[in-house]
C-alpha positions as CSV (number, residue, x, y, z in Angstrom):
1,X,-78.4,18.0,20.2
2,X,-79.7,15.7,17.9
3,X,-78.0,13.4,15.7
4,X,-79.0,11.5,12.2
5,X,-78.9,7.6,12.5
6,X,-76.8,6.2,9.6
7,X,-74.1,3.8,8.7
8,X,-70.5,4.5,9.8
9,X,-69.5,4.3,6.4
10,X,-72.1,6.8,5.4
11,X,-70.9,8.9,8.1
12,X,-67.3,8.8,7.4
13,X,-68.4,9.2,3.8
14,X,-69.4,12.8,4.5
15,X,-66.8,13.5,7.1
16,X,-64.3,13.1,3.9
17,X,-66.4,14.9,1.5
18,X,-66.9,17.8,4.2
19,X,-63.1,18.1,5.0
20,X,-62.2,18.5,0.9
21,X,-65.1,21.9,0.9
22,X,-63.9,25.1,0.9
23,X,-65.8,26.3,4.0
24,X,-64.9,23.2,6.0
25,X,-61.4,24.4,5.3
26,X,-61.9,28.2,5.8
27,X,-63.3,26.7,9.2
28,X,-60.2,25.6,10.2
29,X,-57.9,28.9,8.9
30,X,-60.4,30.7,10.9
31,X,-59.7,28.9,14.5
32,X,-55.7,29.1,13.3
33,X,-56.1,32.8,12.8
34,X,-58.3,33.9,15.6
35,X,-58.4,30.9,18.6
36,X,-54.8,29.5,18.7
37,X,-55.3,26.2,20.0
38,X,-58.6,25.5,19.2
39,X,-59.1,22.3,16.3
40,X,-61.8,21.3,14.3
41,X,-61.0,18.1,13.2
42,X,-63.7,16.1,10.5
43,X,-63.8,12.7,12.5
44,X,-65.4,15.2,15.5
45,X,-67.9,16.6,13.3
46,X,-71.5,16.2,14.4
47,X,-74.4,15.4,12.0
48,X,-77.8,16.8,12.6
49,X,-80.5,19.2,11.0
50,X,-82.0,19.6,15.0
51,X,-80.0,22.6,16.5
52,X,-80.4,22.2,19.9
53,X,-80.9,24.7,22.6
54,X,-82.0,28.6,21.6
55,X,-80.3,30.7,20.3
56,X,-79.7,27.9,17.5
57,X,-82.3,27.1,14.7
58,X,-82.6,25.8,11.7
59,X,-84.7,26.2,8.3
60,X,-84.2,25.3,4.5
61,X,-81.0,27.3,4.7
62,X,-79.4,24.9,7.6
63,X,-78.7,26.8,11.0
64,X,-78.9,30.4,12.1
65,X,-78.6,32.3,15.3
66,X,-81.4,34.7,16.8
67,X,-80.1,37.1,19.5
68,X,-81.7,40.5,21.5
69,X,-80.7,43.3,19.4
70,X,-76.8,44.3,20.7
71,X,-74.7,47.2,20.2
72,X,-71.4,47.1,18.2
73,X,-68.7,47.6,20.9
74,X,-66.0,47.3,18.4
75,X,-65.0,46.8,14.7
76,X,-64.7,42.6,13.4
77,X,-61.5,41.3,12.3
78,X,-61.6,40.4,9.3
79,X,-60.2,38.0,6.7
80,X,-60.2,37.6,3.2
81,X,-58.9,34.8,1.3
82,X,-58.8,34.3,-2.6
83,X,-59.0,30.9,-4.8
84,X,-60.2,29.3,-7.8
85,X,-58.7,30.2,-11.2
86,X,-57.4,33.7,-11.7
87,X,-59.1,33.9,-8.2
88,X,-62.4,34.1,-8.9
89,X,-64.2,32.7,-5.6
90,X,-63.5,34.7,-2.7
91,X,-64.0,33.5,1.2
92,X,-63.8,35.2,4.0
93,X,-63.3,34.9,7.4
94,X,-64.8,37.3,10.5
95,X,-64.5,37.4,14.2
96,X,-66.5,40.1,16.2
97,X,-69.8,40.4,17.9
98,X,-72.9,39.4,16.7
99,X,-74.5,43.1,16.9
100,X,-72.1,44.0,13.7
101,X,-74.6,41.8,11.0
102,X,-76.8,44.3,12.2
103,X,-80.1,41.7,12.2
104,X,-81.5,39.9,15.4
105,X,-81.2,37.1,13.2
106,X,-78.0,35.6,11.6
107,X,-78.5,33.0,9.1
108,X,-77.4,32.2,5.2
109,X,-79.0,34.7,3.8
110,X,-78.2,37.8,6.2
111,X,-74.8,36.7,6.9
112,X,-73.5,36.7,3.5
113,X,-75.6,40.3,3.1
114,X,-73.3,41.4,5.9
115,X,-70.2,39.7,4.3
116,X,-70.5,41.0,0.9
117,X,-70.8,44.3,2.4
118,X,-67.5,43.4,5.0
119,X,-65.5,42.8,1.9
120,X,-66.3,45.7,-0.4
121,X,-65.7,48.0,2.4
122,X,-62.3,46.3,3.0
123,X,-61.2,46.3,-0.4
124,X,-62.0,49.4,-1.3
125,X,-60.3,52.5,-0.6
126,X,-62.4,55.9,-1.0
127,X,-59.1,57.5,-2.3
128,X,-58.1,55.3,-4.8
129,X,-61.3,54.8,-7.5
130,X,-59.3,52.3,-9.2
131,X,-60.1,49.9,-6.3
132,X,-63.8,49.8,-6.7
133,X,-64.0,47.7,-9.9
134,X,-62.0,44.9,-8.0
135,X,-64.0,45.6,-4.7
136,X,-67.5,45.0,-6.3
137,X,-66.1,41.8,-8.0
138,X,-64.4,40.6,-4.7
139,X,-67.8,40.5,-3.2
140,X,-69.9,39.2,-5.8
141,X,-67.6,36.1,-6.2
142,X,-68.2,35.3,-2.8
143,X,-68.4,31.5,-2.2
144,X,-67.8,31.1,1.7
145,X,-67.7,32.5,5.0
146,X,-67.4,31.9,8.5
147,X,-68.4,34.2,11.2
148,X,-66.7,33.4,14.6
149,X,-68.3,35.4,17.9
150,X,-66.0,35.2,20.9
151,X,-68.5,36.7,23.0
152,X,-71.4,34.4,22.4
153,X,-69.5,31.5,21.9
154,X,-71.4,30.5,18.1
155,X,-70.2,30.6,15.2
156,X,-71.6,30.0,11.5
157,X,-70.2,28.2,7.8
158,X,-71.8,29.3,5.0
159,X,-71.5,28.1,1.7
160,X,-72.8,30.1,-1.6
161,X,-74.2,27.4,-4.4
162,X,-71.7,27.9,-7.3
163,X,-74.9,28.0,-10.0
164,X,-77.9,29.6,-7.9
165,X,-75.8,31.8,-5.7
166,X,-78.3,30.6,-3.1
167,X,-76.3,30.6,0.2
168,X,-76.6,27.4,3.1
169,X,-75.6,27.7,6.3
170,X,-73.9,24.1,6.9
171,X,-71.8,24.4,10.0
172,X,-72.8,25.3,13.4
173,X,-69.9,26.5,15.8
174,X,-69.9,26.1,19.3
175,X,-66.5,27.5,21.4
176,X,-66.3,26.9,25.1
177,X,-63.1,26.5,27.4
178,X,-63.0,22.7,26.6
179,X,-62.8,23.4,23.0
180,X,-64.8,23.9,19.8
181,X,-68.1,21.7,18.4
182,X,-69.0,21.3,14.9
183,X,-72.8,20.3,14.0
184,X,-72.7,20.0,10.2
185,X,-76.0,20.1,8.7
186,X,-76.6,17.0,6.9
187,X,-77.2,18.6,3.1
188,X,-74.2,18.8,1.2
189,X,-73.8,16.3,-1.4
190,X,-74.4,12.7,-2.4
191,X,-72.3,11.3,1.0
192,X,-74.8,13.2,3.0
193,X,-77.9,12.2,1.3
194,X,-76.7,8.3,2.1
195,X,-76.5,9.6,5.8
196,X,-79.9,10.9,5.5
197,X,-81.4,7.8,3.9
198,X,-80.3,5.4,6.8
199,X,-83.0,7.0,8.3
């Protein structure tokens, strides 16, 4: 796994910024709610744009996941959490196999496809018509999510751009016995840039 030269105050410059971003901290309600026990702490964080070993890769959109089409053996858990003034910016949070996406390839873009689609369907309730106004807006306000996968051991942050909706995969997951990993892409704000221009 790669890592990008740079100044340890550069370095601990982003590890602050990244710990005060909403998908840093969905991240870590994520492990609480699904992996008991497992931490991601900011001071552990790996910087990099190289992924590492397949089935990581990365693009303009930060990392993604390629896998051999799977079948869906069960339903995700699911989580959605609400912020922002009159709650306006929805996250959410998902644990299940990759096969649910339903693309060979998870990245920014088809995860939060997938997500937006996760959230309607959980907010809305085909008896109640009422709740599809509020399920349509839930999933257009969508701002972060994290997709966990138990079996594969990966996981993915996203984050949506607040102006161009554009969505950026920043955080790489890895969960084995010994504990979890986070590769944070190095592209998310000034502190970052500094990392990159140590280079």
């Amino acid at each position: 796994m790669g890592h990008v030269p740079g100044s340890y105050e550069a370095e601990e410059a982003f590890r602050a910024e990244l710990a005060g971003r909403a998908v840093w901290k969905l991240l870590v309600k994520s492990l609480e709610l699904y992996f008991p026990g497992h931490k991601a702490v900011p001071g552990d964080v790996r910087f990099s744009s190289r992924p590492g070993p397949a089935p990581v890769f990365a693009d303009s959109s930060g990392f993604g996941l390629q896998f051999p089409r799977g079948d869906v053996r069960r339903d995700p858990d699911r989580e959605i959490f609400v912020r922002g003034d009159r709650g306006r910016l929805t996250g959410i949070a998902i644990r299940g196999p990759y096969a649910v996406v339903g693309s060979r390839v998870i990245d920014a873009a088809s995860l939060t496809a997938y997500a937006r689609r996760l959230t309607y369907q959980t907010l809305y309730d085909p008896h109640d018509a009422d709740t599809a106004g509020s399920a349509v807006r839930a999933a257009r306000s969508l701002s972060d999510v994290v997709f966990l996968d138990d079996e594969t051991g990966f996981g993915l942050g996203v984050e949506l751009d607040r102006e161009t909706g554009r969505p950026h995969a920043r955080l790489l997951v890895r969960m084995a016995s010994g504990g979890v990993v986070v590769q944070a892409y190095p592209a998310a704000g000034r502190a970052a840039q500094a990392v990159r221009s140590q280079n």
